[in-house]
DRENGUBA-649222 format. One record per residue (C-alpha): residue number from 1; x, z, y. Coordinates in steps of 0.5 Angstrom, whole numbers, always signed. Layout:
<atoms>
NUM;X;Z;Y
...
</atoms>
This chain:
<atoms>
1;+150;+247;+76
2;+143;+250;+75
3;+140;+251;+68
4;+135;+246;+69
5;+140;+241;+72
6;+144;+242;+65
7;+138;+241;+61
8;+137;+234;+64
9;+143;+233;+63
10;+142;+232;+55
11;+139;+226;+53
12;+137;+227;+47
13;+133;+233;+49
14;+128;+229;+53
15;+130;+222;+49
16;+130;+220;+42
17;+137;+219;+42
18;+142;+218;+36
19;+148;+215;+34
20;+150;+210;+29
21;+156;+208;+24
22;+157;+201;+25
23;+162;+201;+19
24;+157;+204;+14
25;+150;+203;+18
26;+148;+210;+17
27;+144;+213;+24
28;+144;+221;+26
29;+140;+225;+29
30;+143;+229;+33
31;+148;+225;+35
32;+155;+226;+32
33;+162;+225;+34
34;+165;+222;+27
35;+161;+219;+21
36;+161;+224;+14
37;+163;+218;+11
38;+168;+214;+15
39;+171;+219;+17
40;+177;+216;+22
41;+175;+209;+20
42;+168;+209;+22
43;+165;+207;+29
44;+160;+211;+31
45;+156;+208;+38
46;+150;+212;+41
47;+143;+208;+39
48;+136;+210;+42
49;+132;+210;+36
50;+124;+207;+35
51;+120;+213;+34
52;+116;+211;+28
53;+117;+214;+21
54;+114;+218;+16
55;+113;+225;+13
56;+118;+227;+8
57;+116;+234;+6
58;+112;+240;+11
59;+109;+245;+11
60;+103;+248;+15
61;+105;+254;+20
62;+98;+260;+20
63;+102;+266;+22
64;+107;+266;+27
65;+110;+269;+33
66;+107;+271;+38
67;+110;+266;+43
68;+106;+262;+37
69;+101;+265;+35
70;+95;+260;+40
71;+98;+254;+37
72;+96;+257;+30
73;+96;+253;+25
74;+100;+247;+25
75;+104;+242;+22
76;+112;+243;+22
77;+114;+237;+17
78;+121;+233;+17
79;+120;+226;+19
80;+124;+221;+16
81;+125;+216;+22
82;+125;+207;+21
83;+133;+208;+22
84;+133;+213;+15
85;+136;+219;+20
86;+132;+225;+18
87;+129;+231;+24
88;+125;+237;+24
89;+118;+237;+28
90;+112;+238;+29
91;+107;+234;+28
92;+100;+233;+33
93;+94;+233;+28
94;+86;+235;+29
95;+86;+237;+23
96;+94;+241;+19
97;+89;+238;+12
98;+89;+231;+15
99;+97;+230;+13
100;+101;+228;+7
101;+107;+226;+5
102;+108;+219;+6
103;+104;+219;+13
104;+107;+214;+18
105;+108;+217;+25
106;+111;+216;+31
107;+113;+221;+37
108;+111;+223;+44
109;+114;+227;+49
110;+110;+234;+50
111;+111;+240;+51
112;+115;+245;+47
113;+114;+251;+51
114;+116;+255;+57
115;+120;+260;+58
116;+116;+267;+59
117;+110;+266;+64
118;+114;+263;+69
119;+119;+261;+67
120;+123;+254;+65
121;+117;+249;+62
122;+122;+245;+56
123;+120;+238;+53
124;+121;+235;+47
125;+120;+230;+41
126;+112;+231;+36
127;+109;+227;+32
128;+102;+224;+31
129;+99;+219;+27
130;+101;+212;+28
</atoms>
């Protein structure tokens, strides 16, 4: 299988997908295979998630690596999405000053960054503002 083959393969790498107990309600991203809390009892079924939610904490990056570095400054924020599962990700603003805790925001499909100069271009999940 051909690495770009593979990485098409991974649903959640190119969707908002999860999973979700439907014996205790608990959503997770990434999806898991067993519920922390049900244990065996639990019945866990994949679940596509909404795509909104809100800004739990961040933090904005100033200096970074230099495969990073152009991006400077941005925002990396753990989102809490609708559901109550929580991700780590990069939030899309004009302005790093313009985000708060609370913020409400949705995700985008965007590039995340490419391999070296020519090589393997990967998209992900980002917010902005809702």
């Amino acid at each position: 299988m051909s690495v770009p083959r593979f990485w098409r393969k991974i649903p959640q790498r190119y969707n908002l997908e999860g999973t979700h107990c439907e014996v205790c309600g608990r959503y997770f991203f990434p999806p898991r295979n067993l519920c922390p809390d049900c244990r065996r009892d639990g019945k866990i079924v994949g679940h596509t998630f909404k795509g909104t939610g809100k800004i739990v904490t961040y933090s904005v990056i100033r200096t970074a690596s230099d495969q990073f570095a152009d991006l400077t400054p941005y925002v990396l924020a753990i989102v809490e999405l609708e559901e109550g599962a929580r991700m780590t990700a990069q939030v899309v603003v004009e302005n790093p000053e313009d985000v708060y805790i609370g913020m409400p925001v949705k995700s985008v499909f965007r590039r995340l960054g490419t391999d070296g100069e020519s090589g393997v271009i990967s998209y992900g999940t980002k917010f902005v503002p809702a």
